[in-house]
N, C-alpha and C positions, 0 to 999 in steps of 0.2 A: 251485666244484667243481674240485679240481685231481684228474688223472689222469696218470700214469704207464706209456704205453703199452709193451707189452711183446709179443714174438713167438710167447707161449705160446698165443696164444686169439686169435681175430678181432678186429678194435678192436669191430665193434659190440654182441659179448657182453664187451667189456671196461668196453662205456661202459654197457649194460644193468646187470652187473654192480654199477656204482658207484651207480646209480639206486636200486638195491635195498637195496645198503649204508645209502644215504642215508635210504631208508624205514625201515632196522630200525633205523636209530643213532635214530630220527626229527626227524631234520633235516627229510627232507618229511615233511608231516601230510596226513591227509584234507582233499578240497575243493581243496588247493596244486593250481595248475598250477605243472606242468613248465616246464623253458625252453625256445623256444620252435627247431625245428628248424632251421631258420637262423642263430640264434644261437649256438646248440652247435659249427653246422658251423662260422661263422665263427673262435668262439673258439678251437676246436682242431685248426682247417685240418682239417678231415675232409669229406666227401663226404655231402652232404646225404641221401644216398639213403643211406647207414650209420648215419644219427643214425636217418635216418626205419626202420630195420629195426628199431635197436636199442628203438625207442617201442612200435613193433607189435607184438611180442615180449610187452612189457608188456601189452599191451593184450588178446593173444590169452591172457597168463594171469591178465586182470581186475583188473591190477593199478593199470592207468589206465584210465581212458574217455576217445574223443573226445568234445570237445563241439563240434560245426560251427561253424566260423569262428572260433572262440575258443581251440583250444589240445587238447591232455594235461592233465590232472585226474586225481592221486590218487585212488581209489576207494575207500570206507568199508570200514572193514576188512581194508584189502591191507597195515597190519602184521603184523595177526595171524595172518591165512593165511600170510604169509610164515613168520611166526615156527614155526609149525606144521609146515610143510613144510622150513622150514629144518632143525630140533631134528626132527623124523623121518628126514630124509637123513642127519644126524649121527650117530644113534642106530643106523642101519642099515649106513652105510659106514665111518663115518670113527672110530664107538667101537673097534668089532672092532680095527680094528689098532692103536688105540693101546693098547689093553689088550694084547695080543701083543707089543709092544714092551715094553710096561711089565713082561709077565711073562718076556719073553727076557733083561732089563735085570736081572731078578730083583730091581726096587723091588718098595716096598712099598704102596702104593695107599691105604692110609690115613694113612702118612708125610707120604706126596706132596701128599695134601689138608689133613693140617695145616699142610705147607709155605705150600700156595698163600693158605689162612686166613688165617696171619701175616703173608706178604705183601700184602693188602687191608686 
């Protein structure tokens, strides 16, 4: 996991952040545990109590489970709810302006997707 910290956002919604990336690219899969809080802090000089926010986080939206003594475990299904709640924020925040861009831009929307087509 390489990380890129930046001033825009807290590190521990930066490093939440990347954990969730890693679920939807699915790099982690169900059942995975995480790495292990200590480890994180180590490796990216961070403050053990910011990896451990960033976990909990997950955890309060079921995205991990603890298991006693053992770790952060992926939770069955925390791609797909991701994926769902992801593609619904999209749809709801971030379509609208690009569309408004695209019609201030005065393109053309079905150009654009053949563009992107070609380009794949």
């Amino acid at each position: 996991m390489t990380i890129a910290w930046n001033d825009s956002a807290p590190i521990y919604r930066q490093l939440k952040d990347k954990v969730v990336a890693m679920m939807l690219d699915g790099i982690l899969l169900p059942g995975e545990a995480l790495p292990s809080v200590r480890q994180i802090a180590a490796e990216y000089q961070l403050n053990p109590i910011t990896v451990s926010r960033a976990y909990q986080e997950l955890a309060d939206e079921g995205l991990v489970e603890k298991r006693r003594g053992l770790g952060m475990y992926v939770t069955e299904g925390a791609r797909e709810n991701l994926l769902a709640s992801e593609r619904d924020r999209f749809l709801k925040e971030e379509w609208p302006l690009v569309v408004e861009r695209i019609q201030r831009l005065g393109l053309d929307i079905g150009k654009l997707m053949a563009q992107a087509k070609e380009s794949n």
